[in-house]
N, C-alpha and C positions, 0 to 999 in steps of 0.2 A: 504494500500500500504506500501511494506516495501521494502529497498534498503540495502543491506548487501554484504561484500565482498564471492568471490564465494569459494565454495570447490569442493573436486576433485567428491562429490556426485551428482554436480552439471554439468556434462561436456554434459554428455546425453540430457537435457533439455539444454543448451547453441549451440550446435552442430544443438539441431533440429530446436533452433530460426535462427539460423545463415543463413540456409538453406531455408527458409521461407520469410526470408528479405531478402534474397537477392534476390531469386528468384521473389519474387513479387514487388522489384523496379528494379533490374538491368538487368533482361532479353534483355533490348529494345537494348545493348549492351555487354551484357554477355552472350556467347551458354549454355546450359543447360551444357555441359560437363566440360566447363570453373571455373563453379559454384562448381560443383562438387569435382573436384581438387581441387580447392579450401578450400573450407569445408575440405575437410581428409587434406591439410598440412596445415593449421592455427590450426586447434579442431582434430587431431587425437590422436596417444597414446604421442607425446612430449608436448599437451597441460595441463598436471597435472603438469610437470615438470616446467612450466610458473608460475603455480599459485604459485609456493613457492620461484618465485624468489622476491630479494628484491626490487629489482626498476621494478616491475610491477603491474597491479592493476586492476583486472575485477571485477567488482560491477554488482551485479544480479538486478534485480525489482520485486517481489514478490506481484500477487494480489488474496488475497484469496487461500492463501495457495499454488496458481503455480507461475513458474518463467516466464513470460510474455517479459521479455527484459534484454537485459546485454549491459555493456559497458567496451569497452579494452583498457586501455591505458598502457603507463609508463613513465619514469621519464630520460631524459636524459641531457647528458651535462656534461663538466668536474666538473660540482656539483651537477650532476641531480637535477638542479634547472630549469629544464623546463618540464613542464606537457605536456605530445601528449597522445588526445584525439583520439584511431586507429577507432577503430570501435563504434557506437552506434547502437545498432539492437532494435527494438518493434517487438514483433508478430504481424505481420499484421491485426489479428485478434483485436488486442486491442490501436491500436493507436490511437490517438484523447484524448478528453478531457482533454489536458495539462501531457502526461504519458510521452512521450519522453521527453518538458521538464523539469521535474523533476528527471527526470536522468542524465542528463546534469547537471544540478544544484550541484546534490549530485555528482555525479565525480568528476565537477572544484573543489565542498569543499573540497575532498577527499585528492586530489591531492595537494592544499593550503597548509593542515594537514601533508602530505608527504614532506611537504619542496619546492612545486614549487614558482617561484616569477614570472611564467608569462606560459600562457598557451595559448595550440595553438588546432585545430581540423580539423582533417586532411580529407577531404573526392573525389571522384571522382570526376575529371569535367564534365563528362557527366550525374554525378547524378543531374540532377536539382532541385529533391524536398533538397536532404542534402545540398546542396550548399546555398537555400533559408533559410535553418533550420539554419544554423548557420549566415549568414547575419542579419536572423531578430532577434536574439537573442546575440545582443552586440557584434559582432565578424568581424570582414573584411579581406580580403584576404591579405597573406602577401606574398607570393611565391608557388612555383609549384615543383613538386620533380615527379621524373618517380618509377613506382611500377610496381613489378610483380605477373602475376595474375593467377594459370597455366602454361603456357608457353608462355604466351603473356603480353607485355610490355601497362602498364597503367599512363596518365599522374592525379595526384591526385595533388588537391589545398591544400595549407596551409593556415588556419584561423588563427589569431590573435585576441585577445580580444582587441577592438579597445580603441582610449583614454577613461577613465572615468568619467573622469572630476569632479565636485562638484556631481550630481549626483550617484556616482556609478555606477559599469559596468549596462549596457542598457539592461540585458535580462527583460522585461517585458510580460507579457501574460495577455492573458483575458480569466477569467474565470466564469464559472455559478455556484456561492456557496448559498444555501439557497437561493432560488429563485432569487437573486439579481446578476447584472454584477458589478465584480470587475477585477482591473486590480493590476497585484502580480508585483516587483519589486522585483528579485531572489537577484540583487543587495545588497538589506540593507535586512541583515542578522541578526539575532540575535541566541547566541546558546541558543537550550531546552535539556532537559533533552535525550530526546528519538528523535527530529528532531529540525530544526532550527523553530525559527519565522520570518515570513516574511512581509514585509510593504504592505498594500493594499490600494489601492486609490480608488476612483468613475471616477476619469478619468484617460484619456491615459499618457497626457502631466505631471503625477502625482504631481497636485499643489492642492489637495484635499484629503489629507488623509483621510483612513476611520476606518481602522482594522489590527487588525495583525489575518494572516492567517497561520494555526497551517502545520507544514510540514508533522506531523505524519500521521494527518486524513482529511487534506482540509478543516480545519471548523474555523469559525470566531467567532465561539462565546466560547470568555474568558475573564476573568476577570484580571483587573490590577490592585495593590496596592497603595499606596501614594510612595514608595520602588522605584518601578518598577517593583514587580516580577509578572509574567505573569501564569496564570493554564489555560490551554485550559477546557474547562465545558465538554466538549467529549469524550476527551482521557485519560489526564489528565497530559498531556504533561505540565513542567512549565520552568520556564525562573526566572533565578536568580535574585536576585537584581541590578540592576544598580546605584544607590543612596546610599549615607552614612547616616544613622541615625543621626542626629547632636547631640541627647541626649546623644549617645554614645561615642562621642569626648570631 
């Protein structure tokens, strides 16, 4: 799995995910023609002209060589110091086993990285499953803005990434890595070279550390120094030192 900002090679394959997802959640409230419209004025020929702007940001998701999901945001505010997460689309074909969120994941970083100091995600209120997606992933509604959709008027929630607290933000997930259940804390981050490291527990209520889980390839199995510096055995994904050599002081 690889998550990369998009280019304009990429609009074709964005265009047909867009259409795909939408169609296979939003129908129960969007007409097929609604959809449509849609699709040609968000991804038509003004959408290359997006990608090269500065306070915007669409992150592809790459598995096995296709582009399987994308996510659109950008950066607003008189310091574009607020991150708005617009769209997150998966092929419907490939959703599940933690893909959407780790597109999330890699967007809020993204966004961090761009200068955000607080990020929001914006989605329909009649979508029920997006609305649950960002609820159970550290985020609480913070207000309600009207959209247009076609030529019909849409009311869409705003998310908020809720307090932190000691913690760190609350997206946690459970995942099946090497036959074992672990649950990922997107929260406590570390940078790797090629994706973050992430903290992994055995439980939910994460008061049992277990692993750090490599972001490049989903695998837990690496190795740590006296240092701190982390080599995933898989990828070869590594993680800096955290510690000062005291010999060298």
């Amino acid at each position: 799995m690889e998550i990369r900002e998009a280019t304009a090679a990429d609009i074709d394959a964005i265009r047909s995910i867009a259409h795909r997802s939408l169609s296979s959640t939003y129908t129960d409230f969007l007409e097929e023609a609604t959809i449509e419209d849609a699709v040609e004025q968000w991804y038509g020929d003004s959408f290359a002209d997006e990608l090269d702007t500065d306070h915007s940001l669409v992150l592809v998701l790459e598995r096995d060589g296709d582009i399987v999901g994308f996510s659109q945001s950008d950066l607003v505010g008189q310091r574009y110091d607020t991150g708005r997460i617009l769209w997150l689309h998966i092929d419907p074909d490939h959703r599940g086993g933690g893909t959407g969120v780790r597109l999330l994941v890699r967007t809020r970083e993204k966004l961090l990285d761009e200068g955000a100091d607080q990020i929001q995600g914006l989605v329909l209120e009649d979508n029920e499953g997006g609305n649950e997606f960002y609820q159970d992933h550290g985020f609480e509604q913070a207000g309600q803005r009207e959209v247009e959709i076609g030529e019909k008027t849409f009311t869409e929630n705003v998310y908020a990434e809720s307090d932190a607290g000691e913690d760190g933000w609350g997206a946690v997930d459970e995942l099946e890595v090497d036959g074992e259940t672990i649950y990922v804390s997107y929260g406590e981050a570390s940078r790797g070279a090629k994706a973050p490291f992430y903290s992994a527990y055995k439980n939910e209520d994460r008061t049992d550390r277990y692993a750090l889980l490599c972001g490049n390839c989903n695998s837990i199995d690496n190795a740590m120094d006296a240092m701190g510096r982390v080599e995933c055995n898989a990828c070869g994904n590594r993680r800096k030192a955290t510690r000062w050599d005291s010999s060298y002081l």
